[in-house]
C-alpha positions in Angstrom: 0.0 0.0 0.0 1.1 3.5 -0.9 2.2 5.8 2.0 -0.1 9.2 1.9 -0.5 12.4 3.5 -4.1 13.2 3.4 -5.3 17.0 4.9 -2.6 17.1 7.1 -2.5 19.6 9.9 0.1 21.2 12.0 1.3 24.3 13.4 4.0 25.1 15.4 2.3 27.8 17.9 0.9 30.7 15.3 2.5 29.7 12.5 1.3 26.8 10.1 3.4 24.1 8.4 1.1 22.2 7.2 -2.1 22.7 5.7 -4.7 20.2 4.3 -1.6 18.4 2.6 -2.5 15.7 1.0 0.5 13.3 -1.3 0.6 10.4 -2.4 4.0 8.7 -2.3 5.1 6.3 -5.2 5.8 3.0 -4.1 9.9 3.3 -4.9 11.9 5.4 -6.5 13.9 8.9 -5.4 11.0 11.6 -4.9 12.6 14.6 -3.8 10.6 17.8 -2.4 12.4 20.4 -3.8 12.0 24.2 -2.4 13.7 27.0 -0.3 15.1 26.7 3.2 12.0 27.4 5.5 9.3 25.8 3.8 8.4 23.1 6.0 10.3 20.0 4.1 12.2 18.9 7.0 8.4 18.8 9.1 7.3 16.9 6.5 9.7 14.0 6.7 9.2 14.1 10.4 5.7 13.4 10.1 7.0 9.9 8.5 9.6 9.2 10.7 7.9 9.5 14.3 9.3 12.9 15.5 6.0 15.0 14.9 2.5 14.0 15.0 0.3 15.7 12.7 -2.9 17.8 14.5 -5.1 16.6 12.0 -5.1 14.7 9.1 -3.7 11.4 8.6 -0.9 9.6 7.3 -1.7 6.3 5.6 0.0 3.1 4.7 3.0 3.5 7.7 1.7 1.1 9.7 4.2 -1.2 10.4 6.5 0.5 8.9 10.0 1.4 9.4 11.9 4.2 8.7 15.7 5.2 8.7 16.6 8.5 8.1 20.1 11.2 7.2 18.9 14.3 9.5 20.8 17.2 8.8 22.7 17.4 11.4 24.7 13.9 11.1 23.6 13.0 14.9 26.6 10.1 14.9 27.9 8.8 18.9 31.1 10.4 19.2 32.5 8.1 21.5 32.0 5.6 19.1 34.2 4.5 16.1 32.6 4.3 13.0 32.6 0.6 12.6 30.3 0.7 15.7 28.0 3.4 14.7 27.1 1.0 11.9 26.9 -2.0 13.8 23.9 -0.5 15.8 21.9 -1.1 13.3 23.4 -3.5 10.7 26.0 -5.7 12.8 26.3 -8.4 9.8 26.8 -6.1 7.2 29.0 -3.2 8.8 32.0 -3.1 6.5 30.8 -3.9 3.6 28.7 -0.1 4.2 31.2 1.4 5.2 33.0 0.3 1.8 30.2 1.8 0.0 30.7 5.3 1.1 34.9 5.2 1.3 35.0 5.1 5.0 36.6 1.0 5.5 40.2 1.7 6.1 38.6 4.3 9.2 36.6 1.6 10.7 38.3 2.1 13.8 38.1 5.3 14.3 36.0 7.7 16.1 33.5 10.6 14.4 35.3 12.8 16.2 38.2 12.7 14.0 36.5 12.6 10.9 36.0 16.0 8.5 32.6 17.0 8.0 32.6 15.4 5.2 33.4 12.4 6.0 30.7 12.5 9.3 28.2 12.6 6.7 29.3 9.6 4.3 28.9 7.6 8.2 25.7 9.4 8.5 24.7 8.0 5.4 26.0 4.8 5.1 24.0 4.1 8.8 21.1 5.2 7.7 21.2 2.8 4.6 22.3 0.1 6.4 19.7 0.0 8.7 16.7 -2.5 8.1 13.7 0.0 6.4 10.6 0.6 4.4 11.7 3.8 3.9 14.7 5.8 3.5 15.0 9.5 4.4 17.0 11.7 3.0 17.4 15.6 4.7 19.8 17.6 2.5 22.5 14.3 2.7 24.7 16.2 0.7 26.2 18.8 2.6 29.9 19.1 2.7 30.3 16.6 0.1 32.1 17.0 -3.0 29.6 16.7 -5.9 31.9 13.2 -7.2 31.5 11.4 -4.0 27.9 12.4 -3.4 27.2 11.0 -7.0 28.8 7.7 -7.0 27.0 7.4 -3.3 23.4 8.5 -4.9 23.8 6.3 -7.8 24.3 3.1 -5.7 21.1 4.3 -3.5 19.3 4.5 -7.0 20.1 0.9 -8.0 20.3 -1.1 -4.3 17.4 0.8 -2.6 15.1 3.1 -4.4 14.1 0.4 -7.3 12.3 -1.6 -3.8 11.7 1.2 -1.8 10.6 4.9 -1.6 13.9 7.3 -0.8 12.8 10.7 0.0 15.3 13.2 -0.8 14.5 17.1 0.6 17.0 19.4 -0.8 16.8 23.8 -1.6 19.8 22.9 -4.3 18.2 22.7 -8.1 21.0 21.0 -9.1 20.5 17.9 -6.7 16.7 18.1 -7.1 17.0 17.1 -11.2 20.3 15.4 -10.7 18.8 12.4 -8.5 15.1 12.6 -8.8 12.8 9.9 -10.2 9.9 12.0 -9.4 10.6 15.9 -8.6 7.9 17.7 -6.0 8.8 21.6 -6.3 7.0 22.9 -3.0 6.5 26.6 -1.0 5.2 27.5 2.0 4.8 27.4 4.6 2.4 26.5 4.9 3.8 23.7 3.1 2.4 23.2 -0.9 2.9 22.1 -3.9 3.8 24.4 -6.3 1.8 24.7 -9.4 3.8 22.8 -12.3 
């Protein structure tokens, strides 16, 4: 079943984020909500993952569902090494992510000696190593050099996004039509679509 936003509702004191949104994701493939800084994008992935609960309205097709998400900020344990950040959520698998995004030969060490950068390849490669129905995606890119973030996209394009939705929110144009299967230009807030 289709994940979908329908009339969602919420405000953050006076002002509103959402507003009778209603979206229906596709079933796989990179949609990415595309817009300016402000408009309520990050809000919107948080009413997927758990963080906010929407005032009225209704998400449907979640249930049961899982989500793992790259937040902007890359949120890693610093007194961790990289090898274990992974293994929180993918202890099988853990080097062979951290091979994906260029990170193996710094398994052992800790976030806190990583560039920023590199914090966000482990940011990444968590996220899509964890076990999901969903993947989120909030502005991944940061910090990255435009080679490295599309080597990383394109193996996201052909392991993940051809099973599962990956929802990419960016404000960068170039991103939005680089790695988009489906391309949602939005305003707000209150968050909307914009007219095509």
């Amino acid at each position: 079943m289709s994940i979908a936003w329908q009339k969602a509702e919420l405000s953050f004191g006076n002002k509103k984020i959402l507003h009778q949104f209603s979206y229906t994701l596709p079933e796989k493939g990179v949609i990415c909500f595309f817009g300016p800084s402000g408009c309520g994008k990050t809000t919107l992935l948080h009413t997927l993952n758990g963080l906010l609960k929407l005032q009225s309205g209704q998400i449907l097709g979640l249930e049961q569902k899982k989500c793992a998400m790259v937040f902007q900020e890359d949120r890693l344990l610093p007194q961790l090494t990289a090898w274990q950040n992974i293994a929180l959520v993918n202890e099988q698998e853990t080097m062979l992510y951290l091979q994906k995004v260029g990170l193996a030969e710094f398994a052992q060490q800790k976030p806190t000696d990583f560039s920023g950068g590199m914090k966000r390849r482990l940011a990444i490669a968590r996220a899509w190593a964890a076990d999901s129905d969903l993947l989120l995606l909030d502005e991944p890119f940061t910090g990255l050099e435009e080679s490295l973030a599309s080597h990383i996209m394109a193996q996201i394009k052909l392991e993940v996004a051809c099973k599962k939705p990956v929802i990419l929110v960016t404000h960068d144009s170039q991103i939005a039509k680089k790695y988009s299967d489906f391309l949602v230009a939005v305003t707000g807030p209150p968050l909307q679509i914009a007219a095509q």
